[in-house]
PDB file of N, CA, C, O and CB in Angstrom:
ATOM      1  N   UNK A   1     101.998 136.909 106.680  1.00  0.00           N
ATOM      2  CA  UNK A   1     101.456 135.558 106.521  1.00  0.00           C
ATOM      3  C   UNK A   1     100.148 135.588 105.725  1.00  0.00           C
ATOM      4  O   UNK A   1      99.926 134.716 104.885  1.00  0.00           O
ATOM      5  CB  UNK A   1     101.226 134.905 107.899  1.00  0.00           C
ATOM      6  N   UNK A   2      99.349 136.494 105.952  1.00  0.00           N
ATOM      7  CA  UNK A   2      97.798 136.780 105.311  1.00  0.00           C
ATOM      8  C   UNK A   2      98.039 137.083 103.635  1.00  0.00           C
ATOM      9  O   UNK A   2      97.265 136.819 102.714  1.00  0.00           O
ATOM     10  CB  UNK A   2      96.953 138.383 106.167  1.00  0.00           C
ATOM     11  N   UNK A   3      99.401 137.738 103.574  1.00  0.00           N
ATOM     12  CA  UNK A   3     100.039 138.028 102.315  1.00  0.00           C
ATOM     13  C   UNK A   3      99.883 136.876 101.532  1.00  0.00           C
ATOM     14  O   UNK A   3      99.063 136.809 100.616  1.00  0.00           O
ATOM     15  CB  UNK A   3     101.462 138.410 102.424  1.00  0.00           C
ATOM     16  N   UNK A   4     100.607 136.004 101.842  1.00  0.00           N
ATOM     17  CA  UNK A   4     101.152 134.577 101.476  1.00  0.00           C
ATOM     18  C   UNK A   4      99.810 134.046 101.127  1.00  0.00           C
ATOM     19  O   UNK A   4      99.776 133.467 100.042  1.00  0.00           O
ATOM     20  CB  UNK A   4     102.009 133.657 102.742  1.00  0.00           C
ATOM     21  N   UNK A   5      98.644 134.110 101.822  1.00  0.00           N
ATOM     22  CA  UNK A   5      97.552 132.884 101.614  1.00  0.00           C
ATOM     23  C   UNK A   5      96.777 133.496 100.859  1.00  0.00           C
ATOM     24  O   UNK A   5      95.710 132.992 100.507  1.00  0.00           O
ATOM     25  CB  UNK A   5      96.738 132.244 102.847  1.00  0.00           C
ATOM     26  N   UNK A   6      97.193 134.758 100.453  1.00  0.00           N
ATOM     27  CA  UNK A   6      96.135 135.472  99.543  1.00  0.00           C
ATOM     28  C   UNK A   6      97.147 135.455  97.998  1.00  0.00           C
ATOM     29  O   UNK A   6      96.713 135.606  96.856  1.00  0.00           O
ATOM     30  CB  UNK A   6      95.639 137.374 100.272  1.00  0.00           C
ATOM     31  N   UNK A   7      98.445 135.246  98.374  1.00  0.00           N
ATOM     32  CA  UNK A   7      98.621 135.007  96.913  1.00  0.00           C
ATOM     33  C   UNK A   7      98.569 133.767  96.835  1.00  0.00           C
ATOM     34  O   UNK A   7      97.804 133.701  95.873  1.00  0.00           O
ATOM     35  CB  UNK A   7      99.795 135.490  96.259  1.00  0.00           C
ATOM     36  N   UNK A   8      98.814 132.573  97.131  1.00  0.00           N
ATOM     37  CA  UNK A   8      98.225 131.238  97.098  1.00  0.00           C
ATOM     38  C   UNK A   8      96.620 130.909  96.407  1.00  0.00           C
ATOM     39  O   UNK A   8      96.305 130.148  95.493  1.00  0.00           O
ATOM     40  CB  UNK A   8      98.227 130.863  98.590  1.00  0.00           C
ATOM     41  N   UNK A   9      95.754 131.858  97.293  1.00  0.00           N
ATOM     42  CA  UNK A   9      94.725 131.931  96.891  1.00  0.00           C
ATOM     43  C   UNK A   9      94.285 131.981  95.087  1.00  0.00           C
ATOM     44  O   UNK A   9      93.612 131.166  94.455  1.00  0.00           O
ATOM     45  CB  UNK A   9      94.442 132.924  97.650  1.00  0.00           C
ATOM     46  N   UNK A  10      94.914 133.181  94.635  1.00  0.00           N
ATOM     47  CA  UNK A  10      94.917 133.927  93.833  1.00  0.00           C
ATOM     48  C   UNK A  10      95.666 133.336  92.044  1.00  0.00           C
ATOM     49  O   UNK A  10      95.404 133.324  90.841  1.00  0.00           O
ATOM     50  CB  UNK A  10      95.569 135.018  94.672  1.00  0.00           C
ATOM     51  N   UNK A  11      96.749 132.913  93.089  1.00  0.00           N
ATOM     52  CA  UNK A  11      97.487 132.036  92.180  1.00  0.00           C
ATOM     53  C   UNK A  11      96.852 130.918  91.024  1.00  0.00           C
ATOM     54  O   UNK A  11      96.293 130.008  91.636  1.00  0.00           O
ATOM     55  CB  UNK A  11      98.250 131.308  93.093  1.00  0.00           C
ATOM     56  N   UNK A  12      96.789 130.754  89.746  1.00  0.00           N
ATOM     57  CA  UNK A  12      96.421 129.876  88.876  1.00  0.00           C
ATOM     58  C   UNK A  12      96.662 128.670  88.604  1.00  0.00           C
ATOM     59  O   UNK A  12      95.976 127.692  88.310  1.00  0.00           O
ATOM     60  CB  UNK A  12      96.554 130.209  88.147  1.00  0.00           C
ATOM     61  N   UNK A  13      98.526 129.034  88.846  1.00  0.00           N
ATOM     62  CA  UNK A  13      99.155 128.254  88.034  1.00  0.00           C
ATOM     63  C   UNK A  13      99.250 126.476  88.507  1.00  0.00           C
ATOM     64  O   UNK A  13      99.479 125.476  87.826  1.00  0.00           O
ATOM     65  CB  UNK A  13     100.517 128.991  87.924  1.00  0.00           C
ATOM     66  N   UNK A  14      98.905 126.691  90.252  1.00  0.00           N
ATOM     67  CA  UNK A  14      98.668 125.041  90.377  1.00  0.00           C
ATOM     68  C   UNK A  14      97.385 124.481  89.702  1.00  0.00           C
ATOM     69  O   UNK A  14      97.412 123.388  89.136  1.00  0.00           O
ATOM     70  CB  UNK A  14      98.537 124.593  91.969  1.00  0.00           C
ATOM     71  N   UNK A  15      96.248 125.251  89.770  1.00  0.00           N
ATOM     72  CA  UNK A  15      95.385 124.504  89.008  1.00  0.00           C
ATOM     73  C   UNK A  15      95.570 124.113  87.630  1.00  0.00           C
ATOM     74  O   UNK A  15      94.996 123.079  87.288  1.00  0.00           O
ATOM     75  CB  UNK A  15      94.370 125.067  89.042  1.00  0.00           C
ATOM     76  N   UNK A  16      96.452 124.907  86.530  1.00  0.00           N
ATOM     77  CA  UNK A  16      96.938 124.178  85.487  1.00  0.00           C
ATOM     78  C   UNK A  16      97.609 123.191  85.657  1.00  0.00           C
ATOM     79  O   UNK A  16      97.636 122.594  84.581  1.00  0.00           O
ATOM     80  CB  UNK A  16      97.522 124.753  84.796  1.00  0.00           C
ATOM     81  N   UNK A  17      98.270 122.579  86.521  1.00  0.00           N
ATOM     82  CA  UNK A  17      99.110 121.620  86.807  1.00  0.00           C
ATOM     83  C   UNK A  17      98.061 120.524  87.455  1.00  0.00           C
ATOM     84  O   UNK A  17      98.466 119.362  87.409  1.00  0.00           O
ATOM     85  CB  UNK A  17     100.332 122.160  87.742  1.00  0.00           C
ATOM     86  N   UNK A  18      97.262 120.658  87.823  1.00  0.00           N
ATOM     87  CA  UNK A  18      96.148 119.938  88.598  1.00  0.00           C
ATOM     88  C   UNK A  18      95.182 119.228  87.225  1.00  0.00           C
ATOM     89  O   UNK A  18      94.685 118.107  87.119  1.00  0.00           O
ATOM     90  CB  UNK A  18      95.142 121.240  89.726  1.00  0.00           C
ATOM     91  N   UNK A  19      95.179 120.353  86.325  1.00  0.00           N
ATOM     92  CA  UNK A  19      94.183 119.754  85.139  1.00  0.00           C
ATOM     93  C   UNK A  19      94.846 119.129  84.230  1.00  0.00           C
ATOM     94  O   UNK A  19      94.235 118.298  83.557  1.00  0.00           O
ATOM     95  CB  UNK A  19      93.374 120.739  84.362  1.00  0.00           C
ATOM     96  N   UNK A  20      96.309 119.376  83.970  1.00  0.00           N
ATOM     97  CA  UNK A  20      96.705 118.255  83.312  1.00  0.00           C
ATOM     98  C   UNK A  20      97.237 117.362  83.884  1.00  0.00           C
ATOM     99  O   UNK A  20      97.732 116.639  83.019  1.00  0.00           O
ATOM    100  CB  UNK A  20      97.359 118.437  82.486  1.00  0.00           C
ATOM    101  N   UNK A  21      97.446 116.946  84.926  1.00  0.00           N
ATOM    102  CA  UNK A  21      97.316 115.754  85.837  1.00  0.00           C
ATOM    103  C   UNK A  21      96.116 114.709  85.720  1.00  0.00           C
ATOM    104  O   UNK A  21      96.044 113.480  85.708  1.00  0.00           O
ATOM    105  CB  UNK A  21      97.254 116.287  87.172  1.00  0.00           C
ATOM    106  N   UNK A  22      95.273 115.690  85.644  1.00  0.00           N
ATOM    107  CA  UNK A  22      93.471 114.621  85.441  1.00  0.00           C
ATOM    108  C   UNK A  22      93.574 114.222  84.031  1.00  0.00           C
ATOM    109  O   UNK A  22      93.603 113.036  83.702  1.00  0.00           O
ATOM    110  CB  UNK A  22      91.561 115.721  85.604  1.00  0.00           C
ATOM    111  N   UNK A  23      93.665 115.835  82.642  1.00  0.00           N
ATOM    112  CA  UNK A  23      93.906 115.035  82.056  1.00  0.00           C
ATOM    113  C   UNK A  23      94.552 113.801  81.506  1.00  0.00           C
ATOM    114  O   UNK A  23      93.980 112.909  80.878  1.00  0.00           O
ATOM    115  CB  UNK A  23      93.860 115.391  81.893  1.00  0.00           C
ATOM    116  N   UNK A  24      95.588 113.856  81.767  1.00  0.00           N
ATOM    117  CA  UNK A  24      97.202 112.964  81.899  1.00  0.00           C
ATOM    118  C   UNK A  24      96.360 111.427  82.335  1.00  0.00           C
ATOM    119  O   UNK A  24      96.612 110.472  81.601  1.00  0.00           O
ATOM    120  CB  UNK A  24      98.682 113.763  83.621  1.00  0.00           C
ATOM    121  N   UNK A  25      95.594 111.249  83.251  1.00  0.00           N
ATOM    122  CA  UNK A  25      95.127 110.025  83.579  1.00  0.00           C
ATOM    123  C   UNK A  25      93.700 109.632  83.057  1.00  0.00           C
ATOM    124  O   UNK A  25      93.416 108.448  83.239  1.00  0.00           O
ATOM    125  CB  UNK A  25      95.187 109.958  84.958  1.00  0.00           C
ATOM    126  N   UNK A  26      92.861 110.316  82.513  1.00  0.00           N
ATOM    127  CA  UNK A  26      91.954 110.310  81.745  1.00  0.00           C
ATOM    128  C   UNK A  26      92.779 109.119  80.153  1.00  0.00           C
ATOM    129  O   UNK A  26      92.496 108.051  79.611  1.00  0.00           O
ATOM    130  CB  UNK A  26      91.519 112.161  81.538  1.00  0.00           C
ATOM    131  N   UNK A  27      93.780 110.120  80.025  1.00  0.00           N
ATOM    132  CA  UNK A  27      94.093 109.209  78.751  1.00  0.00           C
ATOM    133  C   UNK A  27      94.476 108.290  79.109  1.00  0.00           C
ATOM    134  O   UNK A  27      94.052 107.252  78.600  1.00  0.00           O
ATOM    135  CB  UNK A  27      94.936 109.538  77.797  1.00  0.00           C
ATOM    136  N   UNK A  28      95.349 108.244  80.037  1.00  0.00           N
ATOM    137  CA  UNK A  28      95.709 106.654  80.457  1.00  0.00           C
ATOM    138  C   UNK A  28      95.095 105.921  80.401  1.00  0.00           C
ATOM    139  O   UNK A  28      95.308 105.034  79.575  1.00  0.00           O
ATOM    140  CB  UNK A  28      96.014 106.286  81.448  1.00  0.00           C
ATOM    141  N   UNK A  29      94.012 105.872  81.225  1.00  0.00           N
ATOM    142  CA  UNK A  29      93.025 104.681  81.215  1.00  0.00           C
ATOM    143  C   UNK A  29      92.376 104.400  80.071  1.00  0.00           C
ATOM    144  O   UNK A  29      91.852 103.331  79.757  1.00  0.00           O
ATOM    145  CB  UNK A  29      92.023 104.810  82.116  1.00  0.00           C
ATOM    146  N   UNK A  30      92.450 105.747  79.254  1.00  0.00           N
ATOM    147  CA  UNK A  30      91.363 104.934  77.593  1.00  0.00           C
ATOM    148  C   UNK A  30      92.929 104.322  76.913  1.00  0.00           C
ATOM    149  O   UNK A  30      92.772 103.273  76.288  1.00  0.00           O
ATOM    150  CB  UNK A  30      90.167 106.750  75.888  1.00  0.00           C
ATOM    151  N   UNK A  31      94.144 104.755  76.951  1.00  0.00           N
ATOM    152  CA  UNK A  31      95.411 104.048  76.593  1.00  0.00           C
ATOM    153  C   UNK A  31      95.046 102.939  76.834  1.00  0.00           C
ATOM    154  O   UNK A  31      94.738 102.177  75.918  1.00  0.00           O
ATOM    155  CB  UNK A  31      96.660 104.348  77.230  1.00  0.00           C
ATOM    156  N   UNK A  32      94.972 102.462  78.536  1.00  0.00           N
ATOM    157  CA  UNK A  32      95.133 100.853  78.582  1.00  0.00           C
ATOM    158  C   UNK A  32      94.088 100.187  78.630  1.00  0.00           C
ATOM    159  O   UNK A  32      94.157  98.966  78.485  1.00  0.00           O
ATOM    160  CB  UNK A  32      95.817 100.332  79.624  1.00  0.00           C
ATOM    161  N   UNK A  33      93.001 100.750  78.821  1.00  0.00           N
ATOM    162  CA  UNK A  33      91.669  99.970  78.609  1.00  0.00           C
ATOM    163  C   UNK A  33      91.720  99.604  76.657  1.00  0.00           C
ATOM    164  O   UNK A  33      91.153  98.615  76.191  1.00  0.00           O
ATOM    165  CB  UNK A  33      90.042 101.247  79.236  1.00  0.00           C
ATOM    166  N   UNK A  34      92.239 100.278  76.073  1.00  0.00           N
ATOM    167  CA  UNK A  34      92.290 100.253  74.346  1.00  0.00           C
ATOM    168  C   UNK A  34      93.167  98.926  74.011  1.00  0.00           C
ATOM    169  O   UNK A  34      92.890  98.047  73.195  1.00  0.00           O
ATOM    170  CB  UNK A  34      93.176 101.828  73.574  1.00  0.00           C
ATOM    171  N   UNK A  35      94.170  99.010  74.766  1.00  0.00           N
ATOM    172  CA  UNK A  35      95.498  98.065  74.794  1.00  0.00           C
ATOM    173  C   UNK A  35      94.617  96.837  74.912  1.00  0.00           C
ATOM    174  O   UNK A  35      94.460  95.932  74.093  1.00  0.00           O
ATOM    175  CB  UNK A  35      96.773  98.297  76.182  1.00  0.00           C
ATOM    176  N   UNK A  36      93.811  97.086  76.703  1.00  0.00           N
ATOM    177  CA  UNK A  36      93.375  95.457  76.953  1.00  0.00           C
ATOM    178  C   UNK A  36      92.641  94.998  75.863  1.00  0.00           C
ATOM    179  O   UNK A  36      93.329  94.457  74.998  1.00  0.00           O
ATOM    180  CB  UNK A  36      92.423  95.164  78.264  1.00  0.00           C
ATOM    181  N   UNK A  37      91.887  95.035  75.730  1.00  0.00           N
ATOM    182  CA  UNK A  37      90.731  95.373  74.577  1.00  0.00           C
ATOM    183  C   UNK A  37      91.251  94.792  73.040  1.00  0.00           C
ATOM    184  O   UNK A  37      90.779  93.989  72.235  1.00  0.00           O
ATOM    185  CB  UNK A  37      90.486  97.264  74.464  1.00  0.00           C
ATOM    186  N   UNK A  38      92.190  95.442  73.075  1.00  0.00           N
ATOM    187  CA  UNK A  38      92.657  94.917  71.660  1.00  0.00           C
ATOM    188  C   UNK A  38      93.199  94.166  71.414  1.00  0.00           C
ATOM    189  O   UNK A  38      93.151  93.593  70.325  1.00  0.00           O
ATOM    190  CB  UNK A  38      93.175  95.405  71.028  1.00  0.00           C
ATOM    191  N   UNK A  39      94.074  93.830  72.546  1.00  0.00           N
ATOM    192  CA  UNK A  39      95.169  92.417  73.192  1.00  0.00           C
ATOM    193  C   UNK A  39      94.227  91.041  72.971  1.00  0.00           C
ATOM    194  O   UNK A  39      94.736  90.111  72.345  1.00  0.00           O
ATOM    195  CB  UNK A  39      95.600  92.572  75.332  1.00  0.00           C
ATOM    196  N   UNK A  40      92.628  90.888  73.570  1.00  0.00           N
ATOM    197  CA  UNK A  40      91.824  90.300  74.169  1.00  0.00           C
ATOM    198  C   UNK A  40      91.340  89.773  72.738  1.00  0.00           C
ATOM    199  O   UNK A  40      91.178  88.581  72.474  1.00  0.00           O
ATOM    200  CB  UNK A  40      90.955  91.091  75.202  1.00  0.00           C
ATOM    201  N   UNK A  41      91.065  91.190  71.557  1.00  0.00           N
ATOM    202  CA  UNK A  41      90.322  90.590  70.687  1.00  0.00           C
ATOM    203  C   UNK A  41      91.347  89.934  69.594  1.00  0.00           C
ATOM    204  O   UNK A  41      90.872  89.136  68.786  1.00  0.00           O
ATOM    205  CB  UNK A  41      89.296  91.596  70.142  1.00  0.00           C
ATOM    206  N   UNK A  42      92.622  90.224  69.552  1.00  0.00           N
ATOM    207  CA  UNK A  42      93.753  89.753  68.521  1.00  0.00           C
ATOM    208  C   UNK A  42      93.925  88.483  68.813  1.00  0.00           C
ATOM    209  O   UNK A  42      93.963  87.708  67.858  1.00  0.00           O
ATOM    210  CB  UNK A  42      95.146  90.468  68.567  1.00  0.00           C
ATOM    211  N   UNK A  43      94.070  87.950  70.156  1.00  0.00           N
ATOM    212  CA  UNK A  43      94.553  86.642  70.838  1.00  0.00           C
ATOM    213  C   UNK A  43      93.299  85.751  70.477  1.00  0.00           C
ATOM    214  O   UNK A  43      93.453  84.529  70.485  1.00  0.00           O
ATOM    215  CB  UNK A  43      94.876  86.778  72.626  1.00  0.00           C
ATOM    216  N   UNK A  44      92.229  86.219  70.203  1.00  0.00           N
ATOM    217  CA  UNK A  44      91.566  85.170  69.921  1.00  0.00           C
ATOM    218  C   UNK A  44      91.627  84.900  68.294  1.00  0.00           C
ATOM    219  O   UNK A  44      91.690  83.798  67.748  1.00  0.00           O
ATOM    220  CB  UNK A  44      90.205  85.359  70.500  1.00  0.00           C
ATOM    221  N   UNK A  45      91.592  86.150  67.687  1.00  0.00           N
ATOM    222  CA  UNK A  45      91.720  86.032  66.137  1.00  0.00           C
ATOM    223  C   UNK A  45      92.673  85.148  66.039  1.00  0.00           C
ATOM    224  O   UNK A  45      92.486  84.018  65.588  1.00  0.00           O
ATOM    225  CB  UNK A  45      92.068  87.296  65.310  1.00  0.00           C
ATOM    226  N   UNK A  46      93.702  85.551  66.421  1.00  0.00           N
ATOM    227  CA  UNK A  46      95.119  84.602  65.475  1.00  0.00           C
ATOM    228  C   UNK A  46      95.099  83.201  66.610  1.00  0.00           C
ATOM    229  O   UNK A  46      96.125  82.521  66.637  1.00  0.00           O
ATOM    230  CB  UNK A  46      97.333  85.745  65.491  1.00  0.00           C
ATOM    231  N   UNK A  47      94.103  82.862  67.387  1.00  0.00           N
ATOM    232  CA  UNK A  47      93.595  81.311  68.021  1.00  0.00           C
ATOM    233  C   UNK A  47      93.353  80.953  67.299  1.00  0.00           C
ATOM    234  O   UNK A  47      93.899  79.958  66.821  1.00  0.00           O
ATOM    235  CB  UNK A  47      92.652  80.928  68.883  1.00  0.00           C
ATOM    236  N   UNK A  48      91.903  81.863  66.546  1.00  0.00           N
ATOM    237  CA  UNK A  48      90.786  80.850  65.772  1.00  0.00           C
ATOM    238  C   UNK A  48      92.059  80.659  64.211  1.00  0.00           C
ATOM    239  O   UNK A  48      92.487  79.593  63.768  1.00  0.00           O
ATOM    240  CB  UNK A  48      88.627  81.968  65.300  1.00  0.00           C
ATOM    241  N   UNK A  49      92.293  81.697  63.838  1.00  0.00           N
ATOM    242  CA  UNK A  49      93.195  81.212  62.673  1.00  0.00           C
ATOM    243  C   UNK A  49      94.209  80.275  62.628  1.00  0.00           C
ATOM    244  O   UNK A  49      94.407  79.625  61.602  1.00  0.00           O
ATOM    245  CB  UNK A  49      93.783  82.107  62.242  1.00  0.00           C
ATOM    246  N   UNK A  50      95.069  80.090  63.920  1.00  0.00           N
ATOM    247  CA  UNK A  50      95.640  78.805  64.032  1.00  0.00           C
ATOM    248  C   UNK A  50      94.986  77.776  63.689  1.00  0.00           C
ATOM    249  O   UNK A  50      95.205  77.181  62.634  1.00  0.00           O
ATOM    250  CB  UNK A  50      95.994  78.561  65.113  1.00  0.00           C
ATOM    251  N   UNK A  51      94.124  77.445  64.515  1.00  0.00           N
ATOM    252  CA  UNK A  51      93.151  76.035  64.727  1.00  0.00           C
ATOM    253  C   UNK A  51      92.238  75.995  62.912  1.00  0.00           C
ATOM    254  O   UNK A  51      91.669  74.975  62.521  1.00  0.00           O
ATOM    255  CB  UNK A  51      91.595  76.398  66.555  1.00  0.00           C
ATOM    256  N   UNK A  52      92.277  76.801  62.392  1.00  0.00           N
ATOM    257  CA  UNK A  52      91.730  76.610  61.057  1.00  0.00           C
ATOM    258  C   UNK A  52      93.222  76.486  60.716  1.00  0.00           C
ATOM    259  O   UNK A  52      93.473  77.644  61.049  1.00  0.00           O
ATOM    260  CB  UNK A  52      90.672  77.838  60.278  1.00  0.00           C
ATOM    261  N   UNK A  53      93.736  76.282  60.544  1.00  0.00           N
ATOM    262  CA  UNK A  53      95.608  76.343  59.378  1.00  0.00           C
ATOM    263  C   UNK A  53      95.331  74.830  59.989  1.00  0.00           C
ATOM    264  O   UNK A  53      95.646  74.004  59.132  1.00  0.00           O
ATOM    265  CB  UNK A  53      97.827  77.673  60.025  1.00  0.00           C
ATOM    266  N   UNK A  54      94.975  74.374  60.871  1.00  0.00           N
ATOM    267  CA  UNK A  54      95.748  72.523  61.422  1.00  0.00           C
ATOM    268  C   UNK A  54      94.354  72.261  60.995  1.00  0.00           C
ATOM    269  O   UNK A  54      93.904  71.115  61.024  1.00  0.00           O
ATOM    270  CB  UNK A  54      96.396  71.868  63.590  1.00  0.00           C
TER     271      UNK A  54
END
């Protein structure tokens, strides 16, 4: 059993899986924070350009 928790211990390979997990959601959020953001500023552009065309 002491075997087991010392190769656990020792072991790397979950922490690579752990860091691209963080990374993995790091981008996400600049993904959809970029999305909102850009959604927010287009919807008003092509507002104001409507209302100038009438």
């Amino acid at each position: 059993m002491l075997q087991h928790i010392y190769r656990l211990w020792r072991d790397e390979e979950g922490q690579d899986i752990a860091e691209y997990a963080v990374m993995l959601a790091v981008i996400l959020v600049l993904v959809v924070g970029t999305v909102r953001l850009i959604g927010s500023n287009a919807n008003t552009v092509f507002s104001n350009a409507a209302s100038s065309i009438q």
